[in-house]
N, C-alpha and C positions, 0 to 999 in steps of 0.2 A: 553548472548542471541544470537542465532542464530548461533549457530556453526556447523562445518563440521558435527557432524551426524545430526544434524536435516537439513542441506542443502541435504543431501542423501537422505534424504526420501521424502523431501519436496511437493513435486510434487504427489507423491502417495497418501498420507495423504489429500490433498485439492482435488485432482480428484476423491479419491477413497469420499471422505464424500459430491460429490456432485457439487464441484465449478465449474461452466460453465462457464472458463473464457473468451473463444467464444462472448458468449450472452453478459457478462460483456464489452468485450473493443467492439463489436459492440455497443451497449446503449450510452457507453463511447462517440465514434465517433459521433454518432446522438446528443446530446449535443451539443459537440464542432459544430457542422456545423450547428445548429441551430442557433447559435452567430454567427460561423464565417465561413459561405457558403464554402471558398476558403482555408479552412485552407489546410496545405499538409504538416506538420512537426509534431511532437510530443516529447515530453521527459517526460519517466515515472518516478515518483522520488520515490525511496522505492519498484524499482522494483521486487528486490526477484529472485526466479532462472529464471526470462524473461517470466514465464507464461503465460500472458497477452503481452507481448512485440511481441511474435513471432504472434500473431494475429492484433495489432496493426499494423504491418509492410504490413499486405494483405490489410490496408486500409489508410497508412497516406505514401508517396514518401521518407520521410527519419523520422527516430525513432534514441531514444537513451534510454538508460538506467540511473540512478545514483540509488548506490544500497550504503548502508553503512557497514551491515557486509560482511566482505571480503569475506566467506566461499559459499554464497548465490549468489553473483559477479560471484563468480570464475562458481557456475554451468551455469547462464545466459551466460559466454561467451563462453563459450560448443555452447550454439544456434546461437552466434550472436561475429565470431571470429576475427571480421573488428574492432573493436574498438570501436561499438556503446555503451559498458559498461562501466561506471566510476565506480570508487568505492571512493564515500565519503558521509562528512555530509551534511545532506539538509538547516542546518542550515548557512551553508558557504563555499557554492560549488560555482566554475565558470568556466565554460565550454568554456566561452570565444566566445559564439555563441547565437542566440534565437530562438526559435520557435513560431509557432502558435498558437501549444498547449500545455499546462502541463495538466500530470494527478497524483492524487496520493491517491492509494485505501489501502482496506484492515486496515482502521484504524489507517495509519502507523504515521498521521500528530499528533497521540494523543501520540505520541513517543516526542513533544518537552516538556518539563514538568514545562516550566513556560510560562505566557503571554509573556514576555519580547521572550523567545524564538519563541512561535507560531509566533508573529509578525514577528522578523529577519527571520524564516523561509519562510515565505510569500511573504516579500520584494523580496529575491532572486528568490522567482517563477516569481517577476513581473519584475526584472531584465532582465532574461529570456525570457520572453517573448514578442517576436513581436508587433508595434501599430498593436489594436485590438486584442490581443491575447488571448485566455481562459482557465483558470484552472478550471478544475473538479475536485472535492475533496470528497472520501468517508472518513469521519470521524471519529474517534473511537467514543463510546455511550458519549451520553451528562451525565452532571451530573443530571439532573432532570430524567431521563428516565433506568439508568445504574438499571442493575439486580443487587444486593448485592447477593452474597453467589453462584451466576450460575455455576449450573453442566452439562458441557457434557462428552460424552463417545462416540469412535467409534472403528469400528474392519473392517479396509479395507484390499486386499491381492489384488497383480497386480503380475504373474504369481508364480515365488515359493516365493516371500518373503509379509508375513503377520505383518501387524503395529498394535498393538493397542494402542490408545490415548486417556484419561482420563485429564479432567481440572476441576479446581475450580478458580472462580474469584470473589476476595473479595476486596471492597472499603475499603483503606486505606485515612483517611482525603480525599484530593481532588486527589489522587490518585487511578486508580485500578492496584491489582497482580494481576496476575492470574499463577498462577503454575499447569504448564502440564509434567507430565510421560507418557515415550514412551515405549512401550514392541516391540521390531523388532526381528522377527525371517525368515531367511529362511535357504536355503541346505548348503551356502555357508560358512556362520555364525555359524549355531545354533541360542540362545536366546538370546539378550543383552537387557537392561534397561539403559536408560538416563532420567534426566527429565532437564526442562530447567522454568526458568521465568522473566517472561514480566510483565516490569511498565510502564503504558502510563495515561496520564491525564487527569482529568474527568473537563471537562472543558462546561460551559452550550455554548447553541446556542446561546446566543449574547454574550458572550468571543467572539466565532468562526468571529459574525460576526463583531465585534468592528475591530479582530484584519485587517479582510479582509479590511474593511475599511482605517484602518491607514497604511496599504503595498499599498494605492494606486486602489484597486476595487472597482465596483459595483459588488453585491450578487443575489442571489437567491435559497432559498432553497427548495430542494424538499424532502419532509417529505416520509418515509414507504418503499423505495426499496432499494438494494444492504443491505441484511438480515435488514431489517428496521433501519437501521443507517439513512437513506436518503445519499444524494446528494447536496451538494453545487457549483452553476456556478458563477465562479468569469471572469468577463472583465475586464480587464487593462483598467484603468482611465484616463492612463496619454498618 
């Protein structure tokens, strides 16, 4: 999952189908200082090629990255070549520092595939985390809510090279696949085809919130935005 061609295109592919990640890590921001007025730190976990990080950085005094596949890292530190990028797993990372804020979008928390993990993963956000510190969490679809069999398709182009992306996601037990082909064509290339896929866990919203719980939060969820996943704000308890 997540390899060098799909970190090349990456950015194209979500910009060109729409994602405002602008809007995103501002929304993000207003959250966190909702809870925590004074927040000025951030570390995004499952950051990807820094999307969201480089706009982050116009609103929080120091940002970090933790990204897991290496190929993905490697474009973020293109943007961000100080060393604000780690590259590991969220389930047992230590940065050896905290912040204000954790955030972790784009579904990526439905990447640990057991409860036992969701939790350990959690724990280390709260590790991380500053007294009073807050994690935002967009979550991948609940199991009560998940589209069985969802198709999309897109055809974006950002000056000569043209992407197109095709996915189907199908519920496996309490897991979802979803398997996507990429058609990338421009001057430089020609035409290539790769496809890639992603297993993340369909896990309902009291999983999510039991686990927040036992890592040490109080929750709240906000039901319908960021593509109707919602939003979960968790405060450090302890």
């Amino acid at each position: 999952m997540y390899g060098p061609e799909f970190a090349d295109i990456y950015d194209l592919v979500y910009v060109g189908r729409g994602k405002d990640y602008q809007h995103e890590a501002t929304y993000m921001a207003e959250l966190i200082r909702s809870r925590n007025p004074e927040a000025t730190s951030l570390l995004d976990v499952g950051c990807g090629t820094g999307a969201h990080l480089v706009h982050f950085a116009e609103l929080f005094d120091r940002v970090a990255g933790l990204e897991y596949a290496e190929a993905m890292a490697a474009v973020a530190r293109g943007k961000f070549p100080d060393g604000q990028v780690h590259q590991g797993d969220m389930r047992d990372f230590d940065l050896g520092t905290t912040f204000d804020a954790i955030t972790c979008m784009f579904g990526t928390l439905g990447h640990a595939l057991t409860e036992e993990d969701l939790t350990t993963t959690l724990r280390r956000f709260e590790a991380h985390l500053a007294p009073g510190g807050v994690a935002v969490v967009d979550p991948w679809w609940f199991s009560e809510n998940f589209s069985d069999g969802h198709v999309s398709g897109d055809v974006c182009t950002l000056g000569s090279r043209t992407v197109a992306r095709v996915s189907h996601t199908a519920r496996e037990g309490e897991r979802s696949r979803m398997n996507v082909h990429y058609v990338v064509a421009d001057t430089a290339t020609g035409v290539r085809h790769f496809d890639e896929t992603y297993v993340t866990r369909l896990f309902t919203q009291a999983m999510y919130e039991e686990a927040f719980r036992k890592a040490g939060f109080r929750t709240e969820y906000i039901p319908g935005v960021q593509s109707g996943r919602g939003v979960f704000i968790a405060v450090r308890d302890r």
